[in-house]
C-alpha positions, 0 to 999 in steps of 0.5 A: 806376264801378269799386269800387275807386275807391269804397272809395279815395275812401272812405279818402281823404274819412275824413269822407265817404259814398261811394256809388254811385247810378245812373240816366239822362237817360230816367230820372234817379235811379233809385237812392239811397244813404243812409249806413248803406249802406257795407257795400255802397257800393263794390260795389252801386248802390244801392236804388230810391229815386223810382222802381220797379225791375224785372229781366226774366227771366234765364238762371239760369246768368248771371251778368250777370243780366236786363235793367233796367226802370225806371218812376216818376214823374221817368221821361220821357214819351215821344220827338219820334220816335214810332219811336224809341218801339219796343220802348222800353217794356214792356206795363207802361209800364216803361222799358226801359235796355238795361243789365243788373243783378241784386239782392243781399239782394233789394233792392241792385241791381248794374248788371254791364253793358250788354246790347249789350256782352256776349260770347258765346265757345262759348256763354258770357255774358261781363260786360266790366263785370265784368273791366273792374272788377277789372282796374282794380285791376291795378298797370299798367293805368290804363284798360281797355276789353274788347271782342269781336270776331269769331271764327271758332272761338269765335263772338267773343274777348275783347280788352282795350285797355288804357292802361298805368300806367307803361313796362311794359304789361301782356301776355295773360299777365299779365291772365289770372294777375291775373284768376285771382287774383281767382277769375274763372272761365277763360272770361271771360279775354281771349285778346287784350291790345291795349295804346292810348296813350288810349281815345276817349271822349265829352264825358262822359267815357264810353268809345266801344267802337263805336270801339274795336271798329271799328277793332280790326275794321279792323285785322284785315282 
C-alpha cells in the first residue's frame, strides 16, 4: 500500500488512525500499529508485535534490504506437501516470506518488495515497490505496475505498465522527470512506459506481474 494512499486516508477519516501492518496467511499479524505511531504510519509497516522479526544479511549497497523472517506463535505449522517445506524455513524455524524489508529507528520495518520482483539492470538492484509507490502519486497515472524484461545490453529494463488517470498518458518522459523530482536516483528510472486499459489481478485484488510480464515478453518476440 503505497504512502500516499496512507496519509489520504489519514485527512479524509480526521478522527481515525491510519496505518500500515503486514503479515501473511503462513504467518498473520506479523506487525502492529498503535496510534502514537503516526509519524511513521504512511511510510513503515510497523513494529512486531506477535511475532519475532529477523532481516537476513544484505548487500550494504541496497537499498531493498534483506530478506524477511518471520517466526512466532500464530506461525503455521508446516505444509500437506513435505516438498513444498524446501528452503521454506530457516536453521532457526524462522519462516521464510520471500519479501524483502529493512528497519527504520531500529525497530519500524519497511517491507520494499518481493525478493523475485527485483531487477538487476548493469549490476544494480531495483525496488519496482519503491517506484511503484511515488509513481502513484503522479497526476495521470491511477495503477502502475513496473516489471523487468529481458535485455540484451543491460541484463533486463525496467517497464512500467500503467493505467492512465485521464485521456493524456503518461510518456517515458514524463516518469522519469517525475521520478527525478522526487530524488530517485537515475538507475532505477524505467526505460520503457507501456500504457493497459487494466492491470490483471487476482481475487484479492493483487496484481499479477507474471502475467504482466509474460505477455510483455510475448510482445517482444
Amino acid at each position: 500500500m503505497p504512502p500516499s494512499l496512507i496519509r489520504s486516508a489519514a485527512a479524509y477519516f480526521e478522527r481515525a488512525v491510519v496505518i500500515r501492518v503486514y503479515g501473511s496467511t503462513e504467518v498473520p499479524v506479523t506487525t502492529i500499529g498503535a496510534p502514537n505511531d503516526p509519524d511513521r504510519a504512511a511510510d513503515t509497516d510497523g513494529r512486531p508485535g506477535f511475532a519475532a522479526v529477523k532481516i537476513s544479511a544484505a548487500d550494504d549497497a541496497s537499498t531493498s534490504g534483506g530478506e524477511i523472517l518471520v517466526r512466532g506463535p500464530q506461525m503455521l505449522v508446516g505444509y500437506a506437501h513435505p516438498e513444498d517445506e524446501v528452503d521454506s524455513f530457516d536453521a532457526d524455524g524462522y519462516f521464510r516470506t520471500g519479501d524483502l524489508g529493512r528497519w527504520v529507528d531500529g525497530q519500524y520495518l519497511v517491507v520494499t518488495g518481493r525478493a523475485k520482483d527485483i531487477i538487476i539492470r548493469k549490476g544494480e538492484n531495483i525496488s519496482p515497490k519503491e517506484i511503484e509507490d511515488i509513481l502513484i502519486g503522479h497526476p495521470d497515472i491511477a495503477e502502475i505496475a513496473i516489471v523487468g524484461l529481458p535485455d540484451e545490453s543491460s541484463g533486463e529494463r525496467a517497464c512500467a505498465v500503467i493505467v492512465p488517470a485521464a485521456a493524456s498518458a503518461p510518456d517515458v518522459a514524463s516518469v522519469r522527470d517525475f521520478l527525478l523530482s522526487h530524488g530517485v536516483a537515475k538507475f532505477k528510472v524505467p526505460e520503457q512506459v507501456v500504457i493497459w486499459d487494466a492491470l490483471p489481478k487476482n481475487d484479492a485484488g493483487k496484481v499479477l506481474k507474471h502475467r504482466i510480464r509474460a505477455a510483455l515478453m510475448k510482445a517482444d518476440r
